[in-house]
N, C-alpha and C positions, 0 to 999 in steps of 0.2 A: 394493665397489670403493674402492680408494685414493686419492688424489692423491700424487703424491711430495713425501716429507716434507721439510721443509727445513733446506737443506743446513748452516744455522748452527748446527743442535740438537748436543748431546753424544750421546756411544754411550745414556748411560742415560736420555736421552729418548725417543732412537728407540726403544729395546728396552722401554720404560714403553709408548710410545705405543701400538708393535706388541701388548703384551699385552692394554691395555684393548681395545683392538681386538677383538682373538682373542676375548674374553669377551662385548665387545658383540653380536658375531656369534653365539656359542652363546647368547646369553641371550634375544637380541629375537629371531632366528628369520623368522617370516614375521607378525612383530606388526606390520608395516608403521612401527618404530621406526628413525631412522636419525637419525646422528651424527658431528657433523664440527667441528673447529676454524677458526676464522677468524684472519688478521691484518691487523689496521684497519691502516690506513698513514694515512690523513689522515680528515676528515669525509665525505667524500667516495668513499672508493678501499678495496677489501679485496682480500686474495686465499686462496681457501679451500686451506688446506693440508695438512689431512687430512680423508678422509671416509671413515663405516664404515659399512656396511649396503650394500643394493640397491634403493635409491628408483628411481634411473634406471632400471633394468630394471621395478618395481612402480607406480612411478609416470606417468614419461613414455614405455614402450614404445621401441621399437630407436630409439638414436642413428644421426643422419645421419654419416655417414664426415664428418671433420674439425672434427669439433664435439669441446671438451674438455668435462669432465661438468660446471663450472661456468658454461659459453658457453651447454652445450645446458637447465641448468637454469633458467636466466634468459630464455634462449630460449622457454620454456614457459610462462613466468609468463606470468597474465590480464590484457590491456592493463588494464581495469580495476583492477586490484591491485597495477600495478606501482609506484606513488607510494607505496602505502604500505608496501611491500619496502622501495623505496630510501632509504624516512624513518627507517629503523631505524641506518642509518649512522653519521650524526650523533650518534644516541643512544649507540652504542656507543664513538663516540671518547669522547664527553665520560662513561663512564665507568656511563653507565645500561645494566640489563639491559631487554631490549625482548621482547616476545611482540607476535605477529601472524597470523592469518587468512589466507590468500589462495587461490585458484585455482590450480591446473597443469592447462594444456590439452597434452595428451601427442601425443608425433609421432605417435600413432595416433588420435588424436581425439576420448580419454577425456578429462573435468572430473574433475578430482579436486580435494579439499579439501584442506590442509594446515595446521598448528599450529607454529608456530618458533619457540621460547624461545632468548633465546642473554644468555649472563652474559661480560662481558667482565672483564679484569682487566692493571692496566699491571706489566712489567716493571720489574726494576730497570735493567734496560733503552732503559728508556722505550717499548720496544715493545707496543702493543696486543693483546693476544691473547686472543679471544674462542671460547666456547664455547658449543656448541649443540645442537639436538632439535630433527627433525622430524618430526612423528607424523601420520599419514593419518589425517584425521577425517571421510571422505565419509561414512561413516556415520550420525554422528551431527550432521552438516551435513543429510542428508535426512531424519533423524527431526526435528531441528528446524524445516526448511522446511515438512513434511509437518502436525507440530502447527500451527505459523502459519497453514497456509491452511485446518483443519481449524478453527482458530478462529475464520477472516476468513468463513468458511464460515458458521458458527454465531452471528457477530455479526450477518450482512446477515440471516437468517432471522429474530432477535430482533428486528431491524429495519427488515423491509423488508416491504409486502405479497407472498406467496408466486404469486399470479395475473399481477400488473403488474410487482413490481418495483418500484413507488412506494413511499416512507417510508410506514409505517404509526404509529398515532397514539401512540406508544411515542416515533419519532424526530423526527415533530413536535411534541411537547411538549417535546425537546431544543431544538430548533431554533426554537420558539416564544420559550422562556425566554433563548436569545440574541436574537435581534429585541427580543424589551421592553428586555432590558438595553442593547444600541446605541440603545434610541429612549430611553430615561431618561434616560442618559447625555448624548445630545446635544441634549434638549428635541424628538424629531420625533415624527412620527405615522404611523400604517401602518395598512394594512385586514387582515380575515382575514375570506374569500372561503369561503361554503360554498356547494356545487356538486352538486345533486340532479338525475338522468337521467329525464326525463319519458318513460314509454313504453316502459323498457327493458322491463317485467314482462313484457306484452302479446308482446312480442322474445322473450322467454327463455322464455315457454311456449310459444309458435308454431313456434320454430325450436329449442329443445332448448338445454340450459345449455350445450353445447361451442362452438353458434356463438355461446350469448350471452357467455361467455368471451371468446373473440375476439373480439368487441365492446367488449368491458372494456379489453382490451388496446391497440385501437387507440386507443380515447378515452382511456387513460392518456398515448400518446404524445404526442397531441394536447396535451394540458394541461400537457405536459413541454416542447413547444416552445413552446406560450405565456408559461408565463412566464419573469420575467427570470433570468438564472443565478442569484443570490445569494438569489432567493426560495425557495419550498418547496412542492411540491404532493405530499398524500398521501390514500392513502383509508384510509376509516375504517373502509369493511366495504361488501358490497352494490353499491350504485348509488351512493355519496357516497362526494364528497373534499371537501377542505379545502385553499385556496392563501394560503399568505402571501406577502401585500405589498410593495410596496416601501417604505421609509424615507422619506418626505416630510417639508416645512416645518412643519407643523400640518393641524388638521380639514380644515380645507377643499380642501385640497390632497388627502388622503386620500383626500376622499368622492371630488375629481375621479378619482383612481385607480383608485379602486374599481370605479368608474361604469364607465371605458375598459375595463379588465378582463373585467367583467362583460361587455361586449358583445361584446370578443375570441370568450368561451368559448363565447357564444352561436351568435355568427355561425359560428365554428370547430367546433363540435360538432353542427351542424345539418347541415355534408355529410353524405352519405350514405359508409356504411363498408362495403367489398365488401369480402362473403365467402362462400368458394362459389358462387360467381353470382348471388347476393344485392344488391341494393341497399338497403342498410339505415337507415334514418335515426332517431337519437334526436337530443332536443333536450335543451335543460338550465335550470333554475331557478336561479338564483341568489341567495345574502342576502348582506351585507355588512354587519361589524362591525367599528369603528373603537376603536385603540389611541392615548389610554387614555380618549375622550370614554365607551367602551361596556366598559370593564370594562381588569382590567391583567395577567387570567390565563387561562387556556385555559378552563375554565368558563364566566366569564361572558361572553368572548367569542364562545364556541363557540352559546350558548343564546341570545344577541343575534342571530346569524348567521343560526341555525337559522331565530326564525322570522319573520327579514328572510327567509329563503326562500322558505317555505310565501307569505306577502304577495307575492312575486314568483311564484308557482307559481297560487295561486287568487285574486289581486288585480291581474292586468293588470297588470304589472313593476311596482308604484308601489317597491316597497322602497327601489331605490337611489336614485329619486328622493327620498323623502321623507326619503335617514338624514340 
């Protein structure tokens, strides 16, 4: 489809134009290639004055009666993408060629991707006239979305327990090694909370690994709503997780944290967890290791913690009392 060309050109423009034309048609075909000339008039203002190809029919699906093929292609553009169409404007008065991405949502209801290179060039005239390409990249718009989430796919599994969902101890030692650096940085101190399920085993042979699964899972939840957003609760494997702290003044503030914590998990992992018709109830041990009175990396914290827990597990809670 054409626009009509403009009425100021010589015979041997129109007859150049009409030929690249004629060539661009036999040449792109049904490559989903199309190609049109532009003339900028201000930063602001263009009007497209020739177009070659069949985008509107391949692209946007039957025009509404009274739509011209510049109204109805604008028309099409994704609210989202419209700003950054219309930022190409400016670019091309002041004399830059611009390429852009965007979306056509088609009068039939199709997303289709697009590619629009356009090289402008002024007149001896002083007239802007700008040239361009637009090439249907849906394709390779869904193989790259498709790779992306096939890798956001592949990160959360290197990262995340495959049972719960919670960081496993791969993205807490990411997320460790930020906490010591904000608590270095600003002189604070922080706990890091090891969390062992008393009873689960007795659970998991009685009732069969599927409902002790589902028991993993609720007491994952549990431990996600306990603590605060910017902390980190993950398991390690088994019946143990691991929560970091929050950022406090110093020690003592810490241990106060810790302590609160601690009994959060306690008191919160003590309801009973229905499933199947089950009323289920595990409790939990807790130890508490303090950054950096107890170490300033995941080892010796981790081993500090451990057996502050085992002292809370077979020593009547003293752990968090005495850290």
């Amino acid at each position: 489809m054409e626009h009509p060309v403009d009425p100021s050109r010589t015979e041997a423009e129109v007859a150049e134009a009409f030929a690249i034309a004629d060539l661009v048609r036999r040449v792109a075909g049904d490559t989903g290639v199309h190609v049109y000339e532009l003339e900028v008039s201000s930063p602001t203002d263009y009007v497209c004055v020739l177009w070659v190809g069949e985008a509107l029919e391949t692209l946007l699906g039957p025009t509404p009666a009274g739509l011209d093929p510049e109204q109805a292609w604008e028309a099409c553009i994704h609210p989202d993408d419209l700003a950054a169409y219309h930022a190409t404007v400016p670019e091309l008065w002041a004399g830059r060629t611009t390429e852009v991405e965007y979306r056509l949502v088609g009068f039939n209801g199709t997303t289709r991707w697009v590619w629009q290179r356009c090289r402008p060039r002024r007149r001896v005239d002083g007239r802007v006239i700008a040239e361009g390409i637009v090439s249907d990249i849906t394709e390779r718009r869904r193989a790259e979305d498709a790779l992306h989430e096939a890798r956001e796919r592949l990160r959360h599994l290197a990262y995340h327990d495959g049972l719960t969902g919670l960081p496993n101890r791969l993205l807490l030692e990411e997320r460790l090694d930020a906490r010591i650096a904000e608590a270095a940085r600003d002189g604070m101190a922080f706990p890091l909370l090891f969390v062992d399920l008393d009873g689960f085993k007795p659970l998991n042979d009685s009732h069969g690994h599927a409902v002790g699964d589902r028991v993993l899972q609720a007491i994952a939840q549990r431990l996600r709503a306990i603590v605060r957003r910017d902390d980190a609760v993950a398991r390690l494997g088994g019946d143990e997780f691991l929560i970091i702290g929050p950022c406090v003044d110093g020690p003592q503030d810490a241990r106060t944290a810790a302590a609160a914590l601690a009994q959060r998990i306690r008191t919160t992992l003590a309801e009973p967890v229905a499933v199947d018709g089950l009323q289920l109830v595990v409790c939990a041990s807790v130890g508490a290791a303090l950054y950096p009175h107890d170490g300033d990396d995941l080892p010796a914290l981790l081993g500090v913690a451990d057996r502050a827990m085992y002292d809370d597990k077979f020593g009547g809670r003293r752990a968090l009392d005495a850290a």
